[in-house]
VMD Tcl script that builds the backbone (N, CA, C; Angstrom):
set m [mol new atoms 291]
animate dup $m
set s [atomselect $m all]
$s set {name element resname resid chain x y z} {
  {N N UNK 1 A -9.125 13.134 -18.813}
  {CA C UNK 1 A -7.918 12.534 -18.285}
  {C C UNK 1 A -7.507 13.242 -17.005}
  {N N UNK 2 A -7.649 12.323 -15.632}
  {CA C UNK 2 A -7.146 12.971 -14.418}
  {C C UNK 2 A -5.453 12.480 -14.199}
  {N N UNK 3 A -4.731 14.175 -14.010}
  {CA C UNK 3 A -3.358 13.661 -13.117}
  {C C UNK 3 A -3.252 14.041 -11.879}
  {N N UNK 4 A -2.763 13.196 -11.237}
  {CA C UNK 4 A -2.218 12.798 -9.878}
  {C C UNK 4 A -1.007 13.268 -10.205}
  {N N UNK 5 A -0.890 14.162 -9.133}
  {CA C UNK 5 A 0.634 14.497 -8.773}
  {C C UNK 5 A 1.452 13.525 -7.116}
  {N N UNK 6 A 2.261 12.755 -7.360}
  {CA C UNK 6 A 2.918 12.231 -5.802}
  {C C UNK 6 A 3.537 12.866 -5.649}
  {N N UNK 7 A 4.216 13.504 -4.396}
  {CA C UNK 7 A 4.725 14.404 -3.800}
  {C C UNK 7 A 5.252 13.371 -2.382}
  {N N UNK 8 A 6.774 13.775 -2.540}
  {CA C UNK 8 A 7.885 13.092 -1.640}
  {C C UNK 8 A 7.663 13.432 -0.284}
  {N N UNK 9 A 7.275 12.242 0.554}
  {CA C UNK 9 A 7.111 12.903 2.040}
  {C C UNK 9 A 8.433 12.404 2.441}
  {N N UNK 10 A 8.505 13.542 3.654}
  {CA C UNK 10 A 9.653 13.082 4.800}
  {C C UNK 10 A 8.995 12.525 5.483}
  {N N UNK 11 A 10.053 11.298 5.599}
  {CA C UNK 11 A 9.449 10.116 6.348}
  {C C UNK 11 A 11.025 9.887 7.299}
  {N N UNK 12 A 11.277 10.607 8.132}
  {CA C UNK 12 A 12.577 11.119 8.767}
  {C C UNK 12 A 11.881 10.208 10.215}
  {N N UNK 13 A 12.696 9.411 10.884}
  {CA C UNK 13 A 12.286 8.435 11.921}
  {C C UNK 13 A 11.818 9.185 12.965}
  {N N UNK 14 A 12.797 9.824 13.331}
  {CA C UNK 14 A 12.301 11.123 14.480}
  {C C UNK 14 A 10.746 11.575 14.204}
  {N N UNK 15 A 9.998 11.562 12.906}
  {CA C UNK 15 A 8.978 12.681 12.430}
  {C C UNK 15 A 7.847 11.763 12.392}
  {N N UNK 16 A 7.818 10.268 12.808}
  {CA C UNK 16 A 6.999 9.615 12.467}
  {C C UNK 16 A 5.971 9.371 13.598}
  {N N UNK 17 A 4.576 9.170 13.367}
  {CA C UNK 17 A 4.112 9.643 14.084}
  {C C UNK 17 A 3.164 8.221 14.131}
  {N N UNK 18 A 2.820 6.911 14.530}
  {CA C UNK 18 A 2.546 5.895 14.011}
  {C C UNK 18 A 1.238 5.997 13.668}
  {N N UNK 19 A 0.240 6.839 14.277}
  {CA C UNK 19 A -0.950 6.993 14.509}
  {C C UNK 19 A -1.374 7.545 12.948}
  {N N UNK 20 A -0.367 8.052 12.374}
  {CA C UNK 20 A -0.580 9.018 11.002}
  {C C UNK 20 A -0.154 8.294 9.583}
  {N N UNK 21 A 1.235 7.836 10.532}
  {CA C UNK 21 A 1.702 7.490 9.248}
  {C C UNK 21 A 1.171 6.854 8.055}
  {N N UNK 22 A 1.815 6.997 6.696}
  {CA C UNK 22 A 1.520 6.107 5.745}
  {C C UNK 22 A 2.304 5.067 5.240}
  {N N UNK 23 A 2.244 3.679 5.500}
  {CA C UNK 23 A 3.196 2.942 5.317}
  {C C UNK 23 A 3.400 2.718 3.807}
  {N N UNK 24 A 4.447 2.304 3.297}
  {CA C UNK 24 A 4.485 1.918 1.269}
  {C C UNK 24 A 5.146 0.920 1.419}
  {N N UNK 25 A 4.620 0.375 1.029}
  {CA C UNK 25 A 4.659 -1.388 0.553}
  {C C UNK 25 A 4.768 -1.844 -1.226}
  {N N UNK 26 A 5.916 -2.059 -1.476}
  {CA C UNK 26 A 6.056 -2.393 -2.650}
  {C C UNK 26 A 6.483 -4.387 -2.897}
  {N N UNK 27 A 5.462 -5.104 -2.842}
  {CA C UNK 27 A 5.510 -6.128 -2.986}
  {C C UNK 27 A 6.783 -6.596 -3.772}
  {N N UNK 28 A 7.630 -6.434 -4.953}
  {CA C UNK 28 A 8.705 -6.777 -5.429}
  {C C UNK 28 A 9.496 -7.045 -4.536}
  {N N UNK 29 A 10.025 -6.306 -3.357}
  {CA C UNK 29 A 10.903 -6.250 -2.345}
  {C C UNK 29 A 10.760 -7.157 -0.980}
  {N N UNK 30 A 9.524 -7.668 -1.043}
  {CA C UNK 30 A 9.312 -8.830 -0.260}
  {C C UNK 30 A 8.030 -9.823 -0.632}
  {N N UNK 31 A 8.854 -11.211 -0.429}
  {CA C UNK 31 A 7.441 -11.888 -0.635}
  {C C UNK 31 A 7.033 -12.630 0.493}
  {N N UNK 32 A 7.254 -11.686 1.532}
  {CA C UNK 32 A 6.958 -12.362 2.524}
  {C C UNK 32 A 5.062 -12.316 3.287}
  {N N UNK 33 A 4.566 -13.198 3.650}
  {CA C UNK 33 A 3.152 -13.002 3.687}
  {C C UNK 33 A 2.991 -12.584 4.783}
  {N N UNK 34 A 3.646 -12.467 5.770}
  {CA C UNK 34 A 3.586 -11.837 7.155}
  {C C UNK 34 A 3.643 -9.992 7.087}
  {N N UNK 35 A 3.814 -9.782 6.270}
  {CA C UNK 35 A 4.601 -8.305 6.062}
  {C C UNK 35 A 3.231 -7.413 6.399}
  {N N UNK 36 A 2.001 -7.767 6.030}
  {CA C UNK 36 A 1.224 -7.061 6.029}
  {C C UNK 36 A 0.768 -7.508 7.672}
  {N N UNK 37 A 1.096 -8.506 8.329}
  {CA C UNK 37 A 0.420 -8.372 9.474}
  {C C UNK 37 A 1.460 -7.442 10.599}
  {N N UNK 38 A 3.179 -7.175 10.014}
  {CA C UNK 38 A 3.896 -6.227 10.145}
  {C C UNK 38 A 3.638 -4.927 10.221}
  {N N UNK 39 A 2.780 -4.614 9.352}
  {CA C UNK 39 A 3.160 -3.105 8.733}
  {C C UNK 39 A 1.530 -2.598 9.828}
  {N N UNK 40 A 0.418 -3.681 9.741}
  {CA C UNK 40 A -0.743 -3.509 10.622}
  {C C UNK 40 A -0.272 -3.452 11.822}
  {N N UNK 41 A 0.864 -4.280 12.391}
  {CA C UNK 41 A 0.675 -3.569 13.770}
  {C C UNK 41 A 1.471 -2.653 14.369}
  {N N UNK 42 A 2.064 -1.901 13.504}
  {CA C UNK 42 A 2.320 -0.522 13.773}
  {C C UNK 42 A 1.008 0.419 13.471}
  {N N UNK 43 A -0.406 0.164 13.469}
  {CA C UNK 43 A -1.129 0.463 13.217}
  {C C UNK 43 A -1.740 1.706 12.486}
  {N N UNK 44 A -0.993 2.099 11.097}
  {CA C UNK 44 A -1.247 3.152 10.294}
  {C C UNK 44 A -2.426 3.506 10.333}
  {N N UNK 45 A -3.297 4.714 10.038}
  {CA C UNK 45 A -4.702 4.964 9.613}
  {C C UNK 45 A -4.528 4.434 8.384}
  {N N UNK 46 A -3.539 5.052 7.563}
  {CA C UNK 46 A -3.596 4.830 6.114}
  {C C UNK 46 A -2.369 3.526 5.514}
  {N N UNK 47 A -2.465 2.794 4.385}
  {CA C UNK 47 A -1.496 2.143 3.996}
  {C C UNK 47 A -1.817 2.492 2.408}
  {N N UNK 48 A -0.654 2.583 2.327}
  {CA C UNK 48 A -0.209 3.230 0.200}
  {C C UNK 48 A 0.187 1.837 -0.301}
  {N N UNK 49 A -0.508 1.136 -0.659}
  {CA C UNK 49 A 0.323 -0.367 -1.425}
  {C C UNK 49 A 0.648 -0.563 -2.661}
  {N N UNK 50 A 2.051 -0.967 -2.949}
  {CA C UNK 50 A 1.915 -0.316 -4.377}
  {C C UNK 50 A 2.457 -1.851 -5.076}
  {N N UNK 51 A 1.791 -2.727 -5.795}
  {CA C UNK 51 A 2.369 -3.953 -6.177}
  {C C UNK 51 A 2.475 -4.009 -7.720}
  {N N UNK 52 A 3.608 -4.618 -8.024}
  {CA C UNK 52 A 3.761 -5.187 -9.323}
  {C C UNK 52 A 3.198 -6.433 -9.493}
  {N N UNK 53 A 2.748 -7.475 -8.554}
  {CA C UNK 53 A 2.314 -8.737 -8.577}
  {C C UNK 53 A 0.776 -9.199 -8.341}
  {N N UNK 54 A -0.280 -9.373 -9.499}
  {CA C UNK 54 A -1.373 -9.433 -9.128}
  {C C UNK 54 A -1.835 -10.353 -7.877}
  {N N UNK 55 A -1.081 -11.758 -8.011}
  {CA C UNK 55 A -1.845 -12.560 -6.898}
  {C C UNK 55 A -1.157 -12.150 -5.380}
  {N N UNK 56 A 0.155 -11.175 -5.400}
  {CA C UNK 56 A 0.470 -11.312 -3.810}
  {C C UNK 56 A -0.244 -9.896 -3.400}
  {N N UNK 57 A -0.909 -9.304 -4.747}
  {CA C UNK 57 A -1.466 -8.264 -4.075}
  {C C UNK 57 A -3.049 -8.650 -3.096}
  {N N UNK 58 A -3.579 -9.870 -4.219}
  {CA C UNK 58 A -4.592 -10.497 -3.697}
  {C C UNK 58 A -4.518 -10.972 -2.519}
  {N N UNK 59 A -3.470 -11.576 -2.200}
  {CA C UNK 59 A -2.983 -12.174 -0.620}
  {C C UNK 59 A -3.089 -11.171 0.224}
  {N N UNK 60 A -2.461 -10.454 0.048}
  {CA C UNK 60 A -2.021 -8.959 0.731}
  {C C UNK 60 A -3.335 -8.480 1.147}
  {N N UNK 61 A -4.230 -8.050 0.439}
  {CA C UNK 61 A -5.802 -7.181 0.516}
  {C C UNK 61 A -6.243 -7.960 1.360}
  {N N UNK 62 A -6.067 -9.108 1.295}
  {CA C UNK 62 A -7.684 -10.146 1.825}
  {C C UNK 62 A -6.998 -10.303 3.313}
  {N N UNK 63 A -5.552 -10.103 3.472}
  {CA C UNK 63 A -5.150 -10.096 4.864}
  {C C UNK 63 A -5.290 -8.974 6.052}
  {N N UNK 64 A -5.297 -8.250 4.882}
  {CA C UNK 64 A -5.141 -6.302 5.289}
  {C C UNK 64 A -6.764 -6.474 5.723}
  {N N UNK 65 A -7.516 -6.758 4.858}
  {CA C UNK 65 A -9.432 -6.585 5.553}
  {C C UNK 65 A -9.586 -7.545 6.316}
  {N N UNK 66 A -8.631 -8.902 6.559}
  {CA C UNK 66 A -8.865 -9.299 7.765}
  {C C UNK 66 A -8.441 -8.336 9.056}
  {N N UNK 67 A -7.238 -7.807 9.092}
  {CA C UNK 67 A -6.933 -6.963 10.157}
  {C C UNK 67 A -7.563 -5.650 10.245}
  {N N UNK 68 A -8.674 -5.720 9.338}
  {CA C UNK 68 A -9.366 -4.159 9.813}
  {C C UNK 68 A -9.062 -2.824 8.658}
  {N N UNK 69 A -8.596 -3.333 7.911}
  {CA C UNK 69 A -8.199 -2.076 6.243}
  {C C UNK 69 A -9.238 -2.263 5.512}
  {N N UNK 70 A -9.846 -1.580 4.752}
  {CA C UNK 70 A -10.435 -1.223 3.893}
  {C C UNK 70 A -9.965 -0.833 2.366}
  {N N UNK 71 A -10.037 -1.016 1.066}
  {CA C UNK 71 A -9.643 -0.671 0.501}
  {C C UNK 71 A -10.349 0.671 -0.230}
  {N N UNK 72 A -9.601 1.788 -0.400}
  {CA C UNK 72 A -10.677 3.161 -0.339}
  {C C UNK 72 A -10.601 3.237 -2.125}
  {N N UNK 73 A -9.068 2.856 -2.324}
  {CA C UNK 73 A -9.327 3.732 -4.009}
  {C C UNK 73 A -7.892 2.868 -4.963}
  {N N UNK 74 A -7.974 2.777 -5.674}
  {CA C UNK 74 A -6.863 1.570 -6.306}
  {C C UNK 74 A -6.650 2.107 -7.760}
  {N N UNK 75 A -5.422 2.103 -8.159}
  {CA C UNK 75 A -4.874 2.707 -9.812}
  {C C UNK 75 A -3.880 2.062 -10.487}
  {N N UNK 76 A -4.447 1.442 -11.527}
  {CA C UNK 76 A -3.348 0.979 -12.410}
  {C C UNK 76 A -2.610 2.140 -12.828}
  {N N UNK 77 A -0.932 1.608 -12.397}
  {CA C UNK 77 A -0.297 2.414 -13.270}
  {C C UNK 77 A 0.840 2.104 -14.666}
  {N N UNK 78 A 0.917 2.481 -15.700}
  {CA C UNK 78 A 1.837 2.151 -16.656}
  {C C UNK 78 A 2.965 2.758 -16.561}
  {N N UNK 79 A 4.008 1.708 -16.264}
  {CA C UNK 79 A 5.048 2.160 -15.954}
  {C C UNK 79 A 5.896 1.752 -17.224}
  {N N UNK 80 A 5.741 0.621 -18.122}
  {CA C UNK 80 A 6.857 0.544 -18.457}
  {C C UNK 80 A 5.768 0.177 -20.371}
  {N N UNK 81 A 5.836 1.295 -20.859}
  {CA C UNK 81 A 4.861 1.384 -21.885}
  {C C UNK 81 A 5.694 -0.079 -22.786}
  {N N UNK 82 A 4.732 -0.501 -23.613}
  {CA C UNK 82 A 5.018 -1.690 -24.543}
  {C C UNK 82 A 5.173 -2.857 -24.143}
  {N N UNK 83 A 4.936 -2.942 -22.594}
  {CA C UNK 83 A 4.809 -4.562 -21.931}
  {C C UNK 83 A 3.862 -4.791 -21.354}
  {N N UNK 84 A 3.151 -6.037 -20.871}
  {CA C UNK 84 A 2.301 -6.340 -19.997}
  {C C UNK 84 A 2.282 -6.106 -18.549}
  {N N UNK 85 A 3.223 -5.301 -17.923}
  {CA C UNK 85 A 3.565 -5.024 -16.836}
  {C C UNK 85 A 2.553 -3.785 -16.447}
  {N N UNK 86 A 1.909 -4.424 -15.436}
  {CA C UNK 86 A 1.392 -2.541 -14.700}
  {C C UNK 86 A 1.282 -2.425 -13.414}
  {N N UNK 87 A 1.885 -1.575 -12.197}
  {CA C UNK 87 A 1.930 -1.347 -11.423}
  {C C UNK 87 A 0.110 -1.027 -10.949}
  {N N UNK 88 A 0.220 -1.383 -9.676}
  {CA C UNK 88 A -1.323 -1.147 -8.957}
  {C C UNK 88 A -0.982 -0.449 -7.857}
  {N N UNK 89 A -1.971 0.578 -7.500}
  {CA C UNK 89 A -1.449 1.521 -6.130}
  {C C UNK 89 A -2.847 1.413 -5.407}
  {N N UNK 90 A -2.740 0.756 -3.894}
  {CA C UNK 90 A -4.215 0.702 -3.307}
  {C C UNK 90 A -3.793 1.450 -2.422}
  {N N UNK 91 A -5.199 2.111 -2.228}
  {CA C UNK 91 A -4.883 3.374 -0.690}
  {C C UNK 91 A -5.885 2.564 0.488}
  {N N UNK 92 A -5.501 1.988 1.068}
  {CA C UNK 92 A -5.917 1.245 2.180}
  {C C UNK 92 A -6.360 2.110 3.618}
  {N N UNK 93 A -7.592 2.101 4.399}
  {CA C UNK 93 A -7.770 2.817 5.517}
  {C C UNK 93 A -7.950 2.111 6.013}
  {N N UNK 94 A -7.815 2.140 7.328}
  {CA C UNK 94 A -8.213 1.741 8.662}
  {C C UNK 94 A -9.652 1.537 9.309}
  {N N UNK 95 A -10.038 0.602 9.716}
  {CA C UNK 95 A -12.012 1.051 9.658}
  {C C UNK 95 A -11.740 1.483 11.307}
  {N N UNK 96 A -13.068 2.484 11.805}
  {CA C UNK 96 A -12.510 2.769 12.824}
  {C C UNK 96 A -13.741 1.644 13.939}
  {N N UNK 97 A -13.214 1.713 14.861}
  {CA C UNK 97 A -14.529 0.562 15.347}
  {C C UNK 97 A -15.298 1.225 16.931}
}
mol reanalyze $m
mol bondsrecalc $m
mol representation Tube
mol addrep $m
C-alpha cells in the first residue's frame, strides 16, 4: 500500500510563475468545456486535474492531448467511503516539441 502525501502550495499571484505553474482543475466547479482550452493557454508545464465526473473528465483529457498534454499518471481517490463516488486525480504534462 503506497501513500501520497499533498502538500499545500502557495499559489500567492505575485509568486506565479506561468511557465511552472500547476494549474487544479476540479470539474464540479465548472462545466464549462472551454476551461481546459483556458487553463492551456496560460501554458502550464504541468496540470493537476482532479474530477468527480467520469465523462467531463473524458471531454477534458481528449481536449488537453489535443492542445499538447499528455497524461503522465492518474489515481482514483475514495473520498467518501460507502458510495459510488470516487474522485480521479490526472497529472497532465506538457509534450515539449
Amino acid at each position: 500500500m503506497q501513500v501520497h502525501v499533498i502538500h499545500e502550495i502557495d499559489c500567492s499571484v505575485e509568486r506565479i510563475d506561468p511557465a511552472v505553474v500547476e494549474a487544479f482543475l476540479d470539474t464540479e466547479l465548472s462545466d464549462d468545456p472551454m476551461l481546459a482550452d483556458s487553463i492551456c493557454a496560460m501554458a502550464p508545464n504541468r496540470v493537476v486535474y482532479v474530477s468527480c465526473d467520469p465523462a467531463t473528465l473524458a471531454r477534458d483529457l481528449k481536449r488537453f492531448t489535443q492542445l499538447g498534454y499528455r497524461a503522465e499518471q492518474a489515481v482514483g481517490v475514495d473520498l467518501f467511503c460507502r458510495t459510488s463516488h470516487v474522485e480521479t486525480i490526472v497529472l497532465l504534462q506538457r509534450e515539449t516539441l
